[in-house]
Residue, then its C-alpha position, 0 to 999 in steps of 0.5 A: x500500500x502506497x503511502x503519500x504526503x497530505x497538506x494539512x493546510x488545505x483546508x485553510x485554501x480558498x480553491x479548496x474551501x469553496x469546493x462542496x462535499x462531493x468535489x473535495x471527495x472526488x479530489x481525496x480520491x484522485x489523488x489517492x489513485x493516480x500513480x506516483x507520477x501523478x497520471x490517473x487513468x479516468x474510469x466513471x463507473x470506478x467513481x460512481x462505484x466508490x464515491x457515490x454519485x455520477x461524474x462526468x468531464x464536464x464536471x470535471x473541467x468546469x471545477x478541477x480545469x486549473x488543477x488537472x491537465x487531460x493527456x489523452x481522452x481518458x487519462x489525466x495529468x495532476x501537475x501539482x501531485x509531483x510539486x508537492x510529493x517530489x518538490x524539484x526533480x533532479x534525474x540524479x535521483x532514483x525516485x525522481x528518475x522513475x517519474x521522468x521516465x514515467x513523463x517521457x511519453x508526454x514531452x509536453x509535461x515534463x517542461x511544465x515541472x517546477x525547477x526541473x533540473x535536467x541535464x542542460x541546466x546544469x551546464x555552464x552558461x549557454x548564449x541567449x539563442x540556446x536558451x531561447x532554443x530550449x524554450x521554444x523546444x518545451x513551448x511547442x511541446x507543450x502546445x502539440x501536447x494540449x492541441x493534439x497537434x504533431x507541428x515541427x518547430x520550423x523557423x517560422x514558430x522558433x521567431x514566434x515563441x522566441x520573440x515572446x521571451x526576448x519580451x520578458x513573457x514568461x513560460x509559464x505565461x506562454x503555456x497559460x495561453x496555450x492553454x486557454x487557446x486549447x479550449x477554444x470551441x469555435x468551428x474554424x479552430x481546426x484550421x487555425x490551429x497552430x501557435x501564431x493563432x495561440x501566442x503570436x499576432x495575427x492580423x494586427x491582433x495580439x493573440x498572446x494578450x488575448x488568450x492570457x487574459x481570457x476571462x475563463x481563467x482567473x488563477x495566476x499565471x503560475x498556477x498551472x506549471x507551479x500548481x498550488x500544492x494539495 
C-alpha cells in the first residue's frame, strides 16, 4: 500500500474551501489513485462505484480545469501531485528518475515541472539563442501536447515563441495561453490551429494578450506549471 504526503493546510485554501462535499471527495480520491507520477487513468463507473454519485468531464473541467491537465481522452495529468510529493526533480535521483521516465511519453509535461533540473541546466552558461532554443523546444511541446497537434518547430514558430521571451513573457505565461487557446470551441479552430493563432499576432491582433487574459481563467499565471500544492 502506497503511502503519500497530505497538506494539512488545505483546508485553510480558498480553491479548496469553496469546493462542496462531493468535489473535495472526488479530489481525496484522485489523488489517492493516480500513480506516483501523478497520471490517473479516468474510469466513471470506478467513481460512481466508490464515491457515490455520477461524474462526468464536464464536471470535471468546469471545477478541477486549473488543477488537472487531460493527456489523452481518458487519462489525466495532476501537475501539482509531483510539486508537492517530489518538490524539484533532479534525474540524479532514483525516485525522481522513475517519474521522468514515467513523463517521457508526454514531452509536453515534463517542461511544465517546477525547477526541473535536467541535464542542460546544469551546464555552464549557454548564449541567449540556446536558451531561447530550449524554450521554444518545451513551448511547442507543450502546445502539440494540449492541441493534439504533431507541428515541427520550423523557423517560422522558433521567431514566434522566441520573440515572446526576448519580451520578458514568461513560460509559464506562454503555456497559460496555450492553454486557454486549447479550449477554444469555435468551428474554424481546426484550421487555425497552430501557435501564431495561440501566442503570436495575427492580423494586427495580439493573440498572446488575448488568450492570457481570457476571462475563463482567473488563477495566476503560475498556477498551472507551479500548481498550488494539495
Amino acid at each position: 500500500m502506497a503511502k503519500r504526503y497530505t497538506d494539512n493546510g488545505k483546508w485553510n485554501k480558498n480553491w479548496f474551501s469553496n469546493l462542496d462535499n462531493n468535489a473535495k471527495l472526488f479530489w481525496f480520491f484522485i489523488l489517492d489513485h493516480c500513480d506516483h507520477t501523478g497520471l490517473l487513468d479516468i474510469n466513471y463507473k470506478l467513481f460512481k462505484f466508490h464515491l457515490g454519485f455520477e461524474i462526468d468531464k464536464n464536471y470535471i473541467d468546469s471545477i478541477f480545469d486549473n488543477k488537472i491537465i487531460w493527456i489523452e481522452e481518458d487519462k489525466i495529468f495532476i501537475p501539482s501531485f509531483i510539486d508537492f510529493q517530489y518538490g524539484i526533480l533532479d534525474e540524479t535521483n532514483r525516485v525522481h528518475k522513475s517519474v521522468l521516465n514515467n513523463l517521457d511519453p508526454y514531452k509536453g509535461l515534463i517542461s511544465l515541472l517546477k525547477g526541473y533540473k535536467d541535464k542542460d541546466k546544469d551546464k555552464a552558461k549557454v548564449k541567449d539563442e540556446d536558451k531561447y532554443k530550449e524554450e521554444c523546444i518545451k513551448i511547442m511541446d507543450y502546445f502539440n501536447l494540449v492541441c493534439k497537434k504533431r507541428l515541427t518547430l520550423d523557423e517560422n514558430r522558433t521567431k514566434i515563441i522566441s520573440k515572446r521571451l526576448k519580451e520578458g513573457k514568461t513560460k509559464e505565461q506562454l503555456c497559460q495561453a496555450i492553454t486557454n487557446f486549447s479550449k477554444d470551441t469555435w468551428e474554424g479552430r481546426s484550421d487555425n490551429c497552430d501557435i501564431v493563432y495561440a501566442i503570436g499576432v495575427r492580423d494586427k491582433v495580439d493573440k498572446f494578450d488575448k488568450w492570457y487574459k481570457i476571462g475563463s481563467v482567473k488563477q495566476s499565471p503560475l498556477d498551472l506549471l507551479r500548481a498550488k500544492k494539495e
